[in-house]
Wavefront OBJ file of the C-alpha trace (Angstrom):
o trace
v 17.623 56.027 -129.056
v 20.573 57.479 -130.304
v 20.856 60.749 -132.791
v 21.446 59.002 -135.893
v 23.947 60.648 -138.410
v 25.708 59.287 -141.627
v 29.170 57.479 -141.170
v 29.946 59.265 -144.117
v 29.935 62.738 -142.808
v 31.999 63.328 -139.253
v 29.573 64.458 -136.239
v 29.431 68.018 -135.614
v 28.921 68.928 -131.633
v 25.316 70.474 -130.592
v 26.336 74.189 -131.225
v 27.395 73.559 -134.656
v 24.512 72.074 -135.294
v 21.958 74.661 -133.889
v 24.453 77.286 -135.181
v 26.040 76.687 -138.568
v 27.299 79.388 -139.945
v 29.168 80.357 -136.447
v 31.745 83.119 -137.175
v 34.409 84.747 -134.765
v 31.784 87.093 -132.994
v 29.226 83.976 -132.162
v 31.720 82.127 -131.059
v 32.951 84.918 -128.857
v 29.358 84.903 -127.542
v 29.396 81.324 -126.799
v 32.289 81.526 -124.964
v 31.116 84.398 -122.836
v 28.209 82.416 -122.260
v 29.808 79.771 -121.341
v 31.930 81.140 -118.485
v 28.640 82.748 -116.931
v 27.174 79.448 -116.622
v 30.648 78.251 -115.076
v 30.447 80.857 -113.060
v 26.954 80.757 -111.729
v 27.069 76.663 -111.313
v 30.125 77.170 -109.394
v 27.735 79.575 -106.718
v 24.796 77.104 -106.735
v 24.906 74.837 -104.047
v 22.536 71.828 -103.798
v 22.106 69.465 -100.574
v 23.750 66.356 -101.093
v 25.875 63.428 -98.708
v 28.134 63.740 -97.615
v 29.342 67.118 -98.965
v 26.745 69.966 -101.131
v 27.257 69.521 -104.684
v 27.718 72.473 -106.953
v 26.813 71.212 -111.023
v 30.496 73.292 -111.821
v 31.762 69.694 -112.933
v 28.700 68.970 -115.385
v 28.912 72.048 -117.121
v 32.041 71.613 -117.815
v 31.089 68.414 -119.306
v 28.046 69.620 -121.148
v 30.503 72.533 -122.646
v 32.733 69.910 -123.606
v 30.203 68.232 -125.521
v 27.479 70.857 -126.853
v 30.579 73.171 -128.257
v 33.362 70.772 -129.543
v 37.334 70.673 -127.800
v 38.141 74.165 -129.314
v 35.481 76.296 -128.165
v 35.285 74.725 -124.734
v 38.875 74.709 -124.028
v 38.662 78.331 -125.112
v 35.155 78.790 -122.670
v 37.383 76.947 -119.863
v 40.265 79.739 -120.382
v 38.238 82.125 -120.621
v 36.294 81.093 -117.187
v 39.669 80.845 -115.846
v 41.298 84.354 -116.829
v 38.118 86.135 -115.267
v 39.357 84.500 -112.414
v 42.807 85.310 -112.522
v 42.049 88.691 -112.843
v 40.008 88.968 -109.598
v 36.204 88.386 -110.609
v 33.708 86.555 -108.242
v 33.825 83.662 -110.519
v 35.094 80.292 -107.959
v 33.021 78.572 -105.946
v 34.956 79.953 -103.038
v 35.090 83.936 -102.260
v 38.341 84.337 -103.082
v 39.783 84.786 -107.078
v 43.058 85.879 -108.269
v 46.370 84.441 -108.812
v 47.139 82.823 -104.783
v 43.659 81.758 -104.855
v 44.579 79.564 -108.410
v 47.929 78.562 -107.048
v 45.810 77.004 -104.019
v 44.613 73.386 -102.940
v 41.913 73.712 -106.205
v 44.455 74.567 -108.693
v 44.468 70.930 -109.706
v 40.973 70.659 -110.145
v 41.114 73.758 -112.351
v 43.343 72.703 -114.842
v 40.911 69.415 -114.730
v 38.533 71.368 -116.001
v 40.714 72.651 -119.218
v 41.018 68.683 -119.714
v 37.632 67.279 -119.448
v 36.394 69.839 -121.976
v 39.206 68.929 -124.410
v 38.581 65.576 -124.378
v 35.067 65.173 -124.133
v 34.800 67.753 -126.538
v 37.182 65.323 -129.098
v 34.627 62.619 -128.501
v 31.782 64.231 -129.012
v 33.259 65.305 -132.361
v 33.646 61.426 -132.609
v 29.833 61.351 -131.852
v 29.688 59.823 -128.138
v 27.488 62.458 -127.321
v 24.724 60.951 -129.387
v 24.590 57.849 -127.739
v 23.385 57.047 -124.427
v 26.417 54.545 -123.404
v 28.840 56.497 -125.344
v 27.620 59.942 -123.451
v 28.037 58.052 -119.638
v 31.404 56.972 -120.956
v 32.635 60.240 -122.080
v 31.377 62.120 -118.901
v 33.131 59.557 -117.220
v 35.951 59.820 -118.584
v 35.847 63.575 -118.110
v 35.262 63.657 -114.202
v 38.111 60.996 -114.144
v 40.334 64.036 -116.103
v 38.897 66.159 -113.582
v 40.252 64.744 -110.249
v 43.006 63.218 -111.282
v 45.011 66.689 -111.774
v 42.888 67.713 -108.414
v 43.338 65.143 -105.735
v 47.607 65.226 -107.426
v 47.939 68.338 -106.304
v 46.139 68.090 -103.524
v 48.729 65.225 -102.030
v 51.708 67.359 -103.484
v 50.222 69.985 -100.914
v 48.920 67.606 -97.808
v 49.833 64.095 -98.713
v 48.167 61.125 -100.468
v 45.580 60.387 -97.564
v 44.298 63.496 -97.076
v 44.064 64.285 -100.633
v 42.147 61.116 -100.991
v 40.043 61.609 -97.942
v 39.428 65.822 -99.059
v 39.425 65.458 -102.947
v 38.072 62.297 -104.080
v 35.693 59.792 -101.813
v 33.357 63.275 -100.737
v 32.535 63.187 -104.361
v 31.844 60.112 -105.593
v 28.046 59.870 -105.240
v 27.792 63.420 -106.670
v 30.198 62.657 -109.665
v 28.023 59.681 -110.686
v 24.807 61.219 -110.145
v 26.283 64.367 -112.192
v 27.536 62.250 -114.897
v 24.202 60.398 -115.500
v 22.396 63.653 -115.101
v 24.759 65.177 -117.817
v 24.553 61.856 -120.525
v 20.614 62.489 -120.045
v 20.371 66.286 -120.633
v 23.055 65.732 -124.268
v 20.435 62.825 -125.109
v 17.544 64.989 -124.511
v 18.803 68.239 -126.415
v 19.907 66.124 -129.348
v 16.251 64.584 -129.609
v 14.814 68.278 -129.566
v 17.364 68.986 -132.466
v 16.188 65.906 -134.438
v 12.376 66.103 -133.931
v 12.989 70.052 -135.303
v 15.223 69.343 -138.103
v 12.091 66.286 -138.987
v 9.133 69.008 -138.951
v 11.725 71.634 -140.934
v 11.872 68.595 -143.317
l 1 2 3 4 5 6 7 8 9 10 11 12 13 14 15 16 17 18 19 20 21 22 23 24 25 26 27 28 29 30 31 32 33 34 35 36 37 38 39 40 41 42 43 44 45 46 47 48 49 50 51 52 53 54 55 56 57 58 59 60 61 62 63 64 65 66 67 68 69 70 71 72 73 74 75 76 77 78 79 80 81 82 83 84 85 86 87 88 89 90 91 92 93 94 95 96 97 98 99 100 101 102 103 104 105 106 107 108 109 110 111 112 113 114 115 116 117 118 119 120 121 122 123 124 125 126 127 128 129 130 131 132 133 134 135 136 137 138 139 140 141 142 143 144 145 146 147 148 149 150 151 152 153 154 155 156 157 158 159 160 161 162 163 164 165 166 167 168 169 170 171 172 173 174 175 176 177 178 179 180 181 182 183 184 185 186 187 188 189 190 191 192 193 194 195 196 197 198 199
């Protein structure tokens, strides 16, 4: 069931919600959180066929939607700067600015895109439905790889970009994206059954 909220009034993503009043040095806060989780999912490696998966790409998408387009974009820059300037932060071992110029730049400025936009719809309120929350993760890991697997066949060609950057990925990607529409439906029925016993 979806997290029902007035037409009236527009839909205010997750944080918002669980934090209100949010001024400049919460959302600072989030933000740093935010690239520590990107950072650590982009480390954790789970088993998966054909290739391991790393939950980088879902974060991304739950950022998108728990924080709104502003804050995540910001989270996403901020995720990316620490990289820039040399932290740990990739998935890879290297960081810095010829690791960002390098075969996952692409995929990196994907991940400035899927937060924008999903974080647009969930202001819209597709996070609070189950359809609407597949669709907009969807949509997010399509904003994802497009940017990645075009850079990828500006560097090696179409084929190989294909055959690298895309088809590896597609069981993870849906698996990742249902995984992601279930956690925003879950959190948002922990916010409702709270604000119902505050009420």
């Amino acid at each position: 069931m979806a997290y029902e909220f007035s037409p009236l009034v527009r839909p205010v993503p997750l944080l918002g919600t669980l934090v209100p009043q949010g001024g400049l040095a919460k959302m600072a806060m989030a933000a740093v959180l935010g690239s520590v989780l990107m950072a650590v999912s982009a480390k954790v490696q789970v088993p998966f066929y054909p290739v391991p998966m790393t939950l980088q790409s879902m974060v991304v998408m739950l950022l998108g939607m728990a924080y709104g387009s502003r804050l995540a974009v910001a989270t996403v820059l901020l995720y990316l700067a620490e990289g820039l300037a040399g932290l740990p932060v990739f998935a890879g071992a290297g960081a810095g600015p010829a690791y960002m110029m390098g075969p996952t730049a692409g995929y990196l400025v994907g991940f400035v895109l899927a937060a924008g936009v999903i974080g647009l719809l969930a202001e819209r309120g597709w996070d609070r439905s189950p359809a609407k929350a597949v669709a907009a993760m969807a949509l997010g890991h399509a904003m994802l790889f497009v940017p990645g697997v075009a850079w990828l066949a500006l560097l090696f060609g179409v084929d190989k970009a294909l055959a690298a950057g895309l088809w590896p990925f597609w069981a993870a990607t849906l698996l990742k994206t249902a995984l992601g529409a279930v956690l925003m439906q879950a959190a948002w029925k922990i916010v409702a059954r709270c604000s119902a016993r505050r009420g």
